[in-house]
C-alpha positions as CSV (number, residue, x, y, z in Angstrom):
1,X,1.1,-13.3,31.1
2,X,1.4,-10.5,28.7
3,X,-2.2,-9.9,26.4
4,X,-0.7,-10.9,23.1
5,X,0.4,-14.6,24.7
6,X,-3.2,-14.3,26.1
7,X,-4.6,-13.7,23.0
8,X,-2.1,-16.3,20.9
9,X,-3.0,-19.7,23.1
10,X,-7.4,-18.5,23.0
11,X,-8.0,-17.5,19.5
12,X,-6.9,-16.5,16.3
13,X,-6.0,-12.4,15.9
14,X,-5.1,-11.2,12.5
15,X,-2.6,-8.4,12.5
16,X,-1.9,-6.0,9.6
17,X,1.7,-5.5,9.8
18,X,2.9,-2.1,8.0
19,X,6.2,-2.2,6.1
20,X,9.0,-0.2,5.2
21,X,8.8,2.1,2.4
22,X,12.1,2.2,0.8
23,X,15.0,0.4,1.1
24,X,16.8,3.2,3.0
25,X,14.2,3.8,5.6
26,X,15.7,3.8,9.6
27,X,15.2,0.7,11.2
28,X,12.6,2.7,13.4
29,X,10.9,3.9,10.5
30,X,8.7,0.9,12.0
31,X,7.2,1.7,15.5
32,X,8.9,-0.4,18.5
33,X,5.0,-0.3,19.2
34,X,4.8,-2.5,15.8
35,X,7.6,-4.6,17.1
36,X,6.4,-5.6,20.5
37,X,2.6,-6.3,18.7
38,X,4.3,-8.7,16.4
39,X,6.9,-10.2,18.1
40,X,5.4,-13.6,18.9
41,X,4.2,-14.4,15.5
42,X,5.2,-17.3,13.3
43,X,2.2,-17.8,11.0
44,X,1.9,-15.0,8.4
45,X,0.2,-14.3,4.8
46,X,2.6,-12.2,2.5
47,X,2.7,-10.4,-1.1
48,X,6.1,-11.7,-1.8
49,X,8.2,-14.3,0.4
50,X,11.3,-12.3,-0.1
51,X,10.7,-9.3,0.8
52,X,8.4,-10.7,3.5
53,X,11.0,-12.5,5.1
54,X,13.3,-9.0,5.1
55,X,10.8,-7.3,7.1
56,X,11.2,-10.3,9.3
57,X,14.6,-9.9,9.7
58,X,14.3,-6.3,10.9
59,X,11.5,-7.0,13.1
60,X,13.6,-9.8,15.1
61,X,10.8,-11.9,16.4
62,X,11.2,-14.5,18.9
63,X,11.0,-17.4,16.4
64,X,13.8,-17.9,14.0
65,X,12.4,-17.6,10.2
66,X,13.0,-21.7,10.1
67,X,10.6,-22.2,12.5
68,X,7.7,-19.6,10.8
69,X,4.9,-20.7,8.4
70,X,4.5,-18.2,5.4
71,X,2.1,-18.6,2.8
72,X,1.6,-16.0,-0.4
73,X,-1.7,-14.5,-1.4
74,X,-1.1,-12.0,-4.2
75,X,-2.3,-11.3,-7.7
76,X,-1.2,-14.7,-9.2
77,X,-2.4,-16.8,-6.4
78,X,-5.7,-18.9,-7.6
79,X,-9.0,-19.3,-5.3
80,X,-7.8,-22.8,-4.4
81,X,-4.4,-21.1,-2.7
82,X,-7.6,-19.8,-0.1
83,X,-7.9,-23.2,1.6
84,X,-4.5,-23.3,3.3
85,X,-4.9,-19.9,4.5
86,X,-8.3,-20.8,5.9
87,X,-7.1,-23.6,7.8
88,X,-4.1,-21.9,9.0
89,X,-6.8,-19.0,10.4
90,X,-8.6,-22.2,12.2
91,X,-5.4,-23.2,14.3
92,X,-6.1,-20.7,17.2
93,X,-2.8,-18.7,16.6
94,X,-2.2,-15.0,15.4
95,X,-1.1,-14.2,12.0
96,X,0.4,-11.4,10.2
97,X,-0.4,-10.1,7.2
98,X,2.5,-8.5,5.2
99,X,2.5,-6.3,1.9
100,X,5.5,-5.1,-0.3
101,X,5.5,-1.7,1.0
102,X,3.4,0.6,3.5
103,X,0.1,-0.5,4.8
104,X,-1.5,-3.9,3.6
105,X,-4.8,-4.2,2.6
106,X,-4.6,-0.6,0.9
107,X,-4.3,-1.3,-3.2
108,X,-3.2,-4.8,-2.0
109,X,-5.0,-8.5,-2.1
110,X,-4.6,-8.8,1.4
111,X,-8.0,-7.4,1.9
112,X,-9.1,-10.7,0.8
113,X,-7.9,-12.6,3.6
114,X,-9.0,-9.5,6.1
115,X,-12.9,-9.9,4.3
116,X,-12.9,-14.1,5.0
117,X,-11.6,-13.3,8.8
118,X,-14.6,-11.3,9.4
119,X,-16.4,-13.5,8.1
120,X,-15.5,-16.0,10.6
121,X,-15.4,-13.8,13.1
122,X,-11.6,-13.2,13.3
123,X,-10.4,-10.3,15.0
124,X,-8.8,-7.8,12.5
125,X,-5.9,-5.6,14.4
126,X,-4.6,-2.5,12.2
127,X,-1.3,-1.8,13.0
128,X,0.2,2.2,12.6
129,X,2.2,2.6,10.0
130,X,3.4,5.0,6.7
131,X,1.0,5.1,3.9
132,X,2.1,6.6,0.7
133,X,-1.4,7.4,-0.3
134,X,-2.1,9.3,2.6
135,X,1.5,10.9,3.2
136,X,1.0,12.0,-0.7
137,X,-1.9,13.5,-0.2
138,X,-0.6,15.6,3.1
139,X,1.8,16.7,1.3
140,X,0.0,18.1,-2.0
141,X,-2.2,21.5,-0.8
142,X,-4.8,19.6,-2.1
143,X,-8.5,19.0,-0.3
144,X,-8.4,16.5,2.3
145,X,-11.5,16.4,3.5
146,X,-12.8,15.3,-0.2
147,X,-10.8,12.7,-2.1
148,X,-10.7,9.5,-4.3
149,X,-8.1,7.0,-4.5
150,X,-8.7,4.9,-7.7
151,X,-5.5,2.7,-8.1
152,X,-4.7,1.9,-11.2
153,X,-5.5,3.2,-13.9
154,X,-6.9,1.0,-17.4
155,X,-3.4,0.4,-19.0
156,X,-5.7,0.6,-22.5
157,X,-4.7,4.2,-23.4
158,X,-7.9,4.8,-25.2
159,X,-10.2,3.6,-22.1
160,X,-7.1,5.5,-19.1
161,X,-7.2,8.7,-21.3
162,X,-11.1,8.2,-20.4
163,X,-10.8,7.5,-17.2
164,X,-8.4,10.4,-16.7
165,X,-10.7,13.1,-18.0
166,X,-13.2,11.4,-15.7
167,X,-11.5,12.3,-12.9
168,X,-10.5,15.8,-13.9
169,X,-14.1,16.2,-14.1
170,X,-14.7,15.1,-10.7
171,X,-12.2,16.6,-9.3
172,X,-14.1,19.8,-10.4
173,X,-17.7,18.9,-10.2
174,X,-17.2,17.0,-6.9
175,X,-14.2,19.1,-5.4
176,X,-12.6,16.2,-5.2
177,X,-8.8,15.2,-5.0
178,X,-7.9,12.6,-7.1
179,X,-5.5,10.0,-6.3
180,X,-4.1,6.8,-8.4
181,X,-1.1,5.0,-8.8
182,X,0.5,2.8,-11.5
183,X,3.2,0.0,-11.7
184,X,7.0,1.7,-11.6
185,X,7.6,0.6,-14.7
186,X,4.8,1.9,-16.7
187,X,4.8,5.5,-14.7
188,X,6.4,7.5,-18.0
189,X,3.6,6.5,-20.1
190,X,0.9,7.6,-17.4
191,X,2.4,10.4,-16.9
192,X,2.5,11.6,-20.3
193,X,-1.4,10.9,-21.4
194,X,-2.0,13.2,-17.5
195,X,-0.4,16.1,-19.5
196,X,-1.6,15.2,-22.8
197,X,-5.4,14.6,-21.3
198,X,-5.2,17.5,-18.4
199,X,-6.3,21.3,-18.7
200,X,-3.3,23.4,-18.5
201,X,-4.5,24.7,-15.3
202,X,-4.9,21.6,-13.6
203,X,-2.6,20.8,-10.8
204,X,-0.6,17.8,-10.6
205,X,1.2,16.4,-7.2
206,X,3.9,14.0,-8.2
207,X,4.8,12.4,-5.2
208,X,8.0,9.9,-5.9
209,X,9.8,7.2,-4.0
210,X,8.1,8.9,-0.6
211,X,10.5,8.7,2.7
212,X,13.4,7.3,0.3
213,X,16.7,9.9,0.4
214,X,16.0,10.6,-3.0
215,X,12.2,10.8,-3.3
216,X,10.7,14.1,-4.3
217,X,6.9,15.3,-3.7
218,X,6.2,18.7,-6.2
219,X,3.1,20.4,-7.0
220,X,2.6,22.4,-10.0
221,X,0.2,22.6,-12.7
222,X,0.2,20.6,-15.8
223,X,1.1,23.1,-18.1
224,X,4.3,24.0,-15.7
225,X,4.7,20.2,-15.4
226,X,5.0,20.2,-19.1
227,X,7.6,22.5,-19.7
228,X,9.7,19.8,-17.5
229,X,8.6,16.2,-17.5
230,X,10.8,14.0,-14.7
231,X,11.8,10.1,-15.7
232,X,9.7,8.3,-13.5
233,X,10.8,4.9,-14.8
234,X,10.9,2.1,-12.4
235,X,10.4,4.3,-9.2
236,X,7.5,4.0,-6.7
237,X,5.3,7.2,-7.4
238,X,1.7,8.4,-6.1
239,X,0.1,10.9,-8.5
240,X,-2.5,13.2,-7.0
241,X,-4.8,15.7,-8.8
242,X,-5.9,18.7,-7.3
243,X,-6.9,22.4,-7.5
């Protein structure tokens, strides 16, 4: 008997299952290490059922997706939506965790379910995958021994053009590389208070819809980045400062 059937009928494993990045990723974008890891499940915790269940798809587990049990954890989920996912942790069975895109738990709720497994003394099984954080912060030039990823940003534009000088500032008292994110839809607006809150001299990575056939990754300083501002609307994008 192979470990993961070992592991399945004794106790309760919770894998992170990494996702595809963009919709016109190569099926073995995902690792056949991934596959083989995950091929048994049939009890998972997901962002979004839909996309979820397309992952699924590509995977090809053993079960058909009738026969799996899905629930959602996600911003909109309330404290009660915890209890079934606590008593489907207590059933002696592995379950996945699944995000929209790249790795979960990484600017994603799933580190709430990773937190209560430790907590019961779950084991927690990080599976390789593509990060946009990280593979936008390869990418830049910028320090990588030294960073910060903040997420998002305040969508107040008083309190994120505060928060953007902040980093600025860290990025220079600190020598740190400074990296945040925002919804796709709201990217033109952060964008612009960047430039507008940014000394000319500060360099900007723009790394957009990474690993897709038409995602770009540029470096250049904001006063450069100025002189040509791209339309970011509605596309996944990781912004990185840096010197």
């Amino acid at each position: 008997m192979n470990n993961s059937s070992t592991n399945t009928l004794n106790k309760t494993r919770l894998l992170l299952i990494p996702n595809y990045l963009a919709d016109d990723n190569p099926l073995d974008f995902i690792a056949d290490f991934v596959r083989q890891q995950v091929h048994h499940l049939k009890h998972f915790v997901v962002e979004n059922e839909k996309v979820a269940r397309g992952l699924i798809k590509k995977l090809k587990l053993a079960s058909s997706q009738q026969e799996l049990t899905i629930l959602l954890w996600n911003e909109h989920s309330k404290p009660e939506d915890m209890r079934e996912i606590i008593d489907m942790l207590k059933h002696g069975v592995d379950v996945g965790i699944i995000t929209d895109a790249g790795l979960p738990c990484i600017a994603d709720p799933g580190a709430d379910i990773v937190k209560i497994a430790h907590e019961k003394g779950i084991e927690v099984v990080p599976l390789p995958g593509a990060s946009s954080i990280f593979m936008a912060l390869m990418a830049s030039g910028f320090n990588g021994q030294g960073f910060t990823f903040s997420g998002y940003l305040p969508i107040d534009k008083i309190q994120r053009a505060k928060r953007i000088k902040q980093l600025e500032s860290d990025l220079i008292s600190r020598k740190q590389t400074q990296i945040f994110m925002e919804a796709p839809y709201r990217n033109n607006q952060l964008l612009s208070d960047v430039l507008a809150n940014c000394a000319a001299q500060t360099k900007l990575c723009i790394a957009c819809n990474i690993s897709a056939l038409d995602g770009f990754i540029k470096t250049k300083s904001v006063a450069q980045w100025r002189q040509q501002v791209p339309d970011l609307h509605k596309k996944p994008v990781i912004f990185v400062l840096g010197n």
